[in-house]
C-alpha positions as CSV (number, residue, x, y, z in Angstrom):
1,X,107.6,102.8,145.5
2,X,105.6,102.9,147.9
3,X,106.6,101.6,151.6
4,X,104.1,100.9,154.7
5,X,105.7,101.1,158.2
6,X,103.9,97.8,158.0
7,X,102.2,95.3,156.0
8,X,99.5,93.4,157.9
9,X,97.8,92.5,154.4
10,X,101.2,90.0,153.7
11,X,100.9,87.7,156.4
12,X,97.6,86.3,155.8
13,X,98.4,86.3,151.7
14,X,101.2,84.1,152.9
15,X,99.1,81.7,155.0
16,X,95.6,82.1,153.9
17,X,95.1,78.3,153.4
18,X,96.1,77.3,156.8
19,X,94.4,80.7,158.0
20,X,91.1,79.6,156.3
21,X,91.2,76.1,157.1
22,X,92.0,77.2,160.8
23,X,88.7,79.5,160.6
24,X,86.3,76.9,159.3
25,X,87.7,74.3,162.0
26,X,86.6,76.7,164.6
27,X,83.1,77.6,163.2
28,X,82.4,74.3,162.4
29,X,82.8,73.0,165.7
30,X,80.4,75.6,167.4
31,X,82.6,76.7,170.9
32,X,83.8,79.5,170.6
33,X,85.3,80.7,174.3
34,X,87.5,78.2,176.1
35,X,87.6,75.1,174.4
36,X,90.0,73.1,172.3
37,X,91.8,75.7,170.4
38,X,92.7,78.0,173.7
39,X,94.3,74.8,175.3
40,X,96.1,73.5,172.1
41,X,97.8,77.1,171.6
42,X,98.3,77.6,175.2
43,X,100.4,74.3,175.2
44,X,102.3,74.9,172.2
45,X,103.3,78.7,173.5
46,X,104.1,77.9,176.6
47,X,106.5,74.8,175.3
48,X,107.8,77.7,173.3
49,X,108.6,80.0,175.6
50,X,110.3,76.8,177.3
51,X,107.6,77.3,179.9
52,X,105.9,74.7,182.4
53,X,102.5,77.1,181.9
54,X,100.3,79.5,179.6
55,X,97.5,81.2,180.2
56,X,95.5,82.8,177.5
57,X,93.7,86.3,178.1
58,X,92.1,89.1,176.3
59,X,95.1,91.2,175.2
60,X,98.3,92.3,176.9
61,X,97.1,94.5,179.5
62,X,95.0,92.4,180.8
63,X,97.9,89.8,181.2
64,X,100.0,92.4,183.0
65,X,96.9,93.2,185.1
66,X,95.8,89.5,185.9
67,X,99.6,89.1,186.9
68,X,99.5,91.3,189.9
69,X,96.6,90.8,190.6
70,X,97.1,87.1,191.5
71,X,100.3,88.3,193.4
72,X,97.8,90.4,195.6
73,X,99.8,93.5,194.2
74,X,97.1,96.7,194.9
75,X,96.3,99.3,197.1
76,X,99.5,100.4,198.6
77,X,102.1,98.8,196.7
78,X,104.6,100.3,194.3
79,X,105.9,98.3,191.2
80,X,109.1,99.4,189.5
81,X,108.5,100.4,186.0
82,X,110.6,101.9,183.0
83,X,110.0,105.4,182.3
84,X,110.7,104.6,179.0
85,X,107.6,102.5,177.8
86,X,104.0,102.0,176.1
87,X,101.9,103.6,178.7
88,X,100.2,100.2,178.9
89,X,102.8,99.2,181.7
90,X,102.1,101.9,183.9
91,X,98.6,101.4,183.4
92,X,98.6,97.7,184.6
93,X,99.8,98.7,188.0
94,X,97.1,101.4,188.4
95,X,94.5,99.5,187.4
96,X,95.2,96.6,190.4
97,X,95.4,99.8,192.6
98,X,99.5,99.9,193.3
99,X,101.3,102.7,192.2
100,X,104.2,102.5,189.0
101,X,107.3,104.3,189.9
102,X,109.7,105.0,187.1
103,X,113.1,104.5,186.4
104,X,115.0,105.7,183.7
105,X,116.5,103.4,181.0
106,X,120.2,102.7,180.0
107,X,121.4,105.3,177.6
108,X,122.6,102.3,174.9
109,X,119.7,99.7,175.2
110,X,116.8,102.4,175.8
111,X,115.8,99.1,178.1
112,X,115.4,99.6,182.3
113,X,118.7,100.2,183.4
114,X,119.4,97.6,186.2
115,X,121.5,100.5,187.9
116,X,119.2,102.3,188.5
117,X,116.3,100.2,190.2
118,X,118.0,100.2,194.0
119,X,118.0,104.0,194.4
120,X,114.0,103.3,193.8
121,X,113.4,100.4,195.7
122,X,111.0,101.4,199.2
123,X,109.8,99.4,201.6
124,X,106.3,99.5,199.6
125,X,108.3,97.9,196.4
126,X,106.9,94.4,195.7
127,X,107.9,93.9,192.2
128,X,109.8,95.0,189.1
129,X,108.6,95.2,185.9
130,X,110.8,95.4,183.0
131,X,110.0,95.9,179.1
132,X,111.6,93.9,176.9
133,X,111.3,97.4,174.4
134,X,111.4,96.9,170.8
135,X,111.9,93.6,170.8
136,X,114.9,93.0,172.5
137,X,115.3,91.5,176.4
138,X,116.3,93.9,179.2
139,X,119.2,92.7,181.3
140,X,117.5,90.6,183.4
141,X,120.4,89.1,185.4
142,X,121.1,91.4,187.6
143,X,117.4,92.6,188.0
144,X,116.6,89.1,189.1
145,X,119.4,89.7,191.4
146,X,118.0,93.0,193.1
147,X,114.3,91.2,193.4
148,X,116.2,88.3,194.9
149,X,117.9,90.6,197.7
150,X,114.6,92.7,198.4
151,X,112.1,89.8,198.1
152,X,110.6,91.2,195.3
153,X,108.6,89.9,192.4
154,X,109.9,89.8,188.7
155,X,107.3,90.4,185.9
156,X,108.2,91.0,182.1
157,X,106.3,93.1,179.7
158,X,107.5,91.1,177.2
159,X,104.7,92.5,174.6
160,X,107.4,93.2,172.1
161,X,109.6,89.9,172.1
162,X,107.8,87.2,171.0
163,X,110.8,84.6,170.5
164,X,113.6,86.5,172.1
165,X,116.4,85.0,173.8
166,X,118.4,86.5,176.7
167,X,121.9,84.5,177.6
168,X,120.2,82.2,175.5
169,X,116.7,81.5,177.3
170,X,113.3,82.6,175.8
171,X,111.9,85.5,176.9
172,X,108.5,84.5,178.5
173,X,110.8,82.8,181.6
174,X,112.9,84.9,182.7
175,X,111.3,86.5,185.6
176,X,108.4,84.9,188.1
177,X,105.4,85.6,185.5
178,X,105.5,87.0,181.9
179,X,102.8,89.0,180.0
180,X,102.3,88.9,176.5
181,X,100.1,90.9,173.8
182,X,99.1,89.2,170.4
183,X,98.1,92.5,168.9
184,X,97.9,92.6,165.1
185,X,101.2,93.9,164.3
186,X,103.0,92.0,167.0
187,X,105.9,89.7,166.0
188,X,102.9,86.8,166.7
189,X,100.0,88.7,166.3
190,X,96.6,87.8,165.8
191,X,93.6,89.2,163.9
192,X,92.3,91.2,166.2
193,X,93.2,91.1,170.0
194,X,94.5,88.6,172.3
195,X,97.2,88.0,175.1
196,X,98.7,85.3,177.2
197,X,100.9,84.8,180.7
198,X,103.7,82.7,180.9
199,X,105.0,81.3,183.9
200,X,106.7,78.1,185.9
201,X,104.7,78.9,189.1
202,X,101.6,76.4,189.1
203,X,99.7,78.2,192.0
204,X,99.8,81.4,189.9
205,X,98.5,80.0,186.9
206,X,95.7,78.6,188.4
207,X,95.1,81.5,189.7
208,X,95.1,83.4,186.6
209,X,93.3,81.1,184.9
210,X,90.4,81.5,187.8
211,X,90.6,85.3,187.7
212,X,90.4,85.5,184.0
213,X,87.2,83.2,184.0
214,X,84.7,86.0,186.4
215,X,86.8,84.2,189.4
216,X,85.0,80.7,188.7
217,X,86.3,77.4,187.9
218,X,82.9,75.7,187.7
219,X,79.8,77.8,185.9
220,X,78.2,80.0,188.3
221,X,80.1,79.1,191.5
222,X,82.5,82.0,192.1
223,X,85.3,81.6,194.3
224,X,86.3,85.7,193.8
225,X,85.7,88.6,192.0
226,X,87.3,88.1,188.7
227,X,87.7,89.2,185.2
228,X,86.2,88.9,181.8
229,X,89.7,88.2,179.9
230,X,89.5,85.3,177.8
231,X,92.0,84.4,174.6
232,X,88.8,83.4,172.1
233,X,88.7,79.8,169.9
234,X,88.8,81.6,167.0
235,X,92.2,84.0,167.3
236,X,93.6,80.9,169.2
237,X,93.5,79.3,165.9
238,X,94.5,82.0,164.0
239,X,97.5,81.9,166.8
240,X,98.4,78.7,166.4
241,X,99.1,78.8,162.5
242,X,101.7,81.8,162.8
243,X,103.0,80.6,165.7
244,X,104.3,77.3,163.1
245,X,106.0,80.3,161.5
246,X,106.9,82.6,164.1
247,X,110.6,81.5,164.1
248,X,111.1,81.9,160.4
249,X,109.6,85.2,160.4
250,X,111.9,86.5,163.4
251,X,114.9,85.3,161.1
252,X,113.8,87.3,158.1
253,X,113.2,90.5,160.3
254,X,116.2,90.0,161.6
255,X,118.1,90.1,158.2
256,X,116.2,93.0,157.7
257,X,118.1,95.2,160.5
258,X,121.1,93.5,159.5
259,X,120.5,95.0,156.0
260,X,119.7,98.5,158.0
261,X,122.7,98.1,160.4
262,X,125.2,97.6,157.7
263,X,123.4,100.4,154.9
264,X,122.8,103.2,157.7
265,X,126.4,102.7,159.5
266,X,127.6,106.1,157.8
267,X,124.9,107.4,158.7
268,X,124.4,110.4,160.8
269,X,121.9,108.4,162.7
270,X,122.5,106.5,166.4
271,X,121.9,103.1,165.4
272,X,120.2,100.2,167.5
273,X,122.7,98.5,170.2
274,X,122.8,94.8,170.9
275,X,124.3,93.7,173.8
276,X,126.5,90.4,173.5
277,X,123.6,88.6,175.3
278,X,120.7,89.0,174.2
279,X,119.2,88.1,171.0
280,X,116.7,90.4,169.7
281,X,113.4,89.7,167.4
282,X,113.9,93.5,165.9
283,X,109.7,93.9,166.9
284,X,110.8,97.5,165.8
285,X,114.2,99.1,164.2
286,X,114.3,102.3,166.0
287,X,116.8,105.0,165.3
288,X,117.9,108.4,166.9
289,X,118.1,112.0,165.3
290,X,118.0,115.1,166.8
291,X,115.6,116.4,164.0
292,X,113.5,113.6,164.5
293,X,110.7,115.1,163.1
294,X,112.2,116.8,159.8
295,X,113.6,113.0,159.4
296,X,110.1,111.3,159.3
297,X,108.5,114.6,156.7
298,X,111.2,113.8,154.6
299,X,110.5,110.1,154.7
300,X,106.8,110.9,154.7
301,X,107.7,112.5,150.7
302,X,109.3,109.4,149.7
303,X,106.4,107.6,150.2
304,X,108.0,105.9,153.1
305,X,105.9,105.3,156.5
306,X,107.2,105.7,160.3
307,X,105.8,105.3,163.8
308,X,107.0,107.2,166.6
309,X,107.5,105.3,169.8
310,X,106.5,107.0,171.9
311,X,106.2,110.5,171.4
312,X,105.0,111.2,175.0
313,X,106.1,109.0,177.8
314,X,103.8,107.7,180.6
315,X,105.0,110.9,183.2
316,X,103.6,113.6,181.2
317,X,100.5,112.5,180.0
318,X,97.5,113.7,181.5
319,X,96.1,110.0,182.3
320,X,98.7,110.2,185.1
321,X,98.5,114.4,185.7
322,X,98.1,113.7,189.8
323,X,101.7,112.5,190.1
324,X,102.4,116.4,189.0
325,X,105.6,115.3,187.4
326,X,107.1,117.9,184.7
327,X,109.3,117.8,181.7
328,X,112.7,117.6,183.1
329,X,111.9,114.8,185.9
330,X,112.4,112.3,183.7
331,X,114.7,113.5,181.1
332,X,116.3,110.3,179.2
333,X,113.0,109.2,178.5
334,X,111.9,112.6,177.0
335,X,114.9,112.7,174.9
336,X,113.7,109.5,173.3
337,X,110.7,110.6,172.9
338,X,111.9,113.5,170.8
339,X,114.6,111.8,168.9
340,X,113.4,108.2,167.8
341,X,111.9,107.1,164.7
342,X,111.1,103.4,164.2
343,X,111.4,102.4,160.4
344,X,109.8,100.2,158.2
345,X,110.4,96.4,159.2
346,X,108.6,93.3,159.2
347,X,109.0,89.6,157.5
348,X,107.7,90.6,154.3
349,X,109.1,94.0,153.6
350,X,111.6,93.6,150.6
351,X,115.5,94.3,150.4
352,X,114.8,96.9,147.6
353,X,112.4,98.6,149.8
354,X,115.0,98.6,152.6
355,X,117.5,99.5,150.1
356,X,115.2,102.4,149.2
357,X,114.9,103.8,152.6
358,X,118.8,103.6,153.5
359,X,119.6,105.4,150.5
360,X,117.2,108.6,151.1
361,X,118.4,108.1,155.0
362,X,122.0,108.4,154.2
363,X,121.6,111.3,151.8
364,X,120.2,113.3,154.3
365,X,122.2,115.6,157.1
């Protein structure tokens, strides 16, 4: 049997009526940019993510990048970051010209560790910017707490949690501004890229929306320099069919780490930890072994596939070389990166398939 880390085949197998039907409305209608499908989805998100506003953009970055941006974050500025993350974080602050400083994540949730952030905090901090990693929301409490003492902005990276809950609110509202990817294998991905911001602040929406639009709200009249970063008709549609089923496929991926949680408990691997407040959408199952990589060759011969996330973290790769940071400066973060494998998961991998890949993980030491 053979098992993908991921099927991205299945989903549209699933839905390819709706998916089809959802295509020729779109083609038929001839507008492709901006039009009828961008608003509907961005409604229906954004009442999702139990949201007063959405804006959709070109992918994830962007929306992390167009955030700042309309905060007038740049040139001077430092944003809190984790040091355990896609490097896409870091790489939103450095491209509106302020400068990511990280902090290292809790040792149980791999997520920002809220302890950590005052020892960082300078008076050049304007903002925080925590990952909701793997799927599951950062503590967000008492981050909202530090930004509230320092005056600082709060800005998830909530690329990962499409339909998380944190003390029982969505992810996507939980800080000033939210950013959101719709990359294929995304928990609501789309067929190809795509991204959206969430947020209750009306001024920074319509900010956004004019930033993401070459600065313009009416054709050729430009009130700034903007952005080309515009969520097309077409993957809007596509968006707004598995968005009907985004729910129900969160619940069968999360029976799927149930499955793993129970199988793999005699394991000899450090399972996933879920804090009593949050309520994860298990984007990724990611475990811990020191032999990390003899773990993913075995795997590999059973015909089973694994990602690495991440095997280098965002302070020792060359992109960011002029902050001359070393292995050792950041050393929780490198230990992830040398001792987690995520494993197969996704709503339509099947229980024998999981059952498959406990059973070899349990048999090995």
């Amino acid at each position: 049997m053979n098992i993908p880390f991921l099927d991205l085949g299945a989903p549209y197998l699933e839905l390819q009526h709706e998916l089809d039907e959802a295509y020729r409305r779109v083609m038929e209608s001839g507008w492709y940019i901006l039009g009828h499908e961008t608003e509907a989805f961005e409604a229906e998100f954004g009442a999702y993510c139990e949201v007063q506003h959405c804006i959709g953009v070109g992918n994830g970055l962007d929306a992390l990048h167009l955030i700042l941006r309309a905060m007038d974050i740049g040139a001077g500025d430092e944003v809190i970051v984790p040091s355990n993350t896609y490097i896409a974080t870091w790489l939103a602050v450095s491209y509106a010209g302020a400068t990511p400083v990280p902090v290292e994540p809790g040792e149980r949730t791999f997520n920002l560790d809220p302890a950590r952030i005052e020892a960082a905090i300078t008076p050049r901090t304007k903002a925080i910017m925590p990952v909701h990693l793997y799927g599951q929301p950062a503590d967000m409490e008492p981050i909202n707490l530090l930004a509230e003492k320092f005056n600082l902005k709060v800005i998830e990276d909530a690329a990962q949690a499409h339909g998380a809950r944190y003390r029982g609110k969505r992810t996507g509202g939980l800080g000033h501004a939210a950013g959101f990817s719709f990359y294929p294998g995304k928990n609501l991905g789309a067929i190809g890229d795509g991204g959206a911001v969430t947020t209750n602040d009306a001024a920074l929406a319509e900010r956004i929306m004019l930033l993401r639009n070459y600065g313009s709200k009416v054709k050729y009249w430009n009130e700034e320099k903007g952005f080309n970063s515009r969520l097309d008709e077409l993957q809007a549609a596509f968006l707004r069919v598995k968005l009907s089923r985004l729910d129900e496929w969160n619940e069968r991926r999360q029976k799927v780490a149930q499955q793993y949680l129970h199988g793999l408990c005699a394991s000899r691997l450090r399972l996933p930890f879920v804090p009593d407040w949050a309520e994860p959408v298990w984007h990724l199952f990611v475990v811990c072994h020191p032999d990390r990589d003899r773990l993913q060759r075995l795997l590999k011969e059973a015909d089973i596939g694994t990602l690495i996330h991440y095997p280098v973290p965002p302070h020792l790769q060359q992109a960011y070389r002029e902050f001359q940071l070393k292995i050792g400066d950041y050393p929780l973060a490198e230990r992830l990166a040398n001792e987690t494998l995520s494993l197969p998961i996704g709503p339509h991998i099947k229980p024998d398939a999981v059952d498959k890949v406990v059973s070899i993980l349990c048999e090995i030491k």
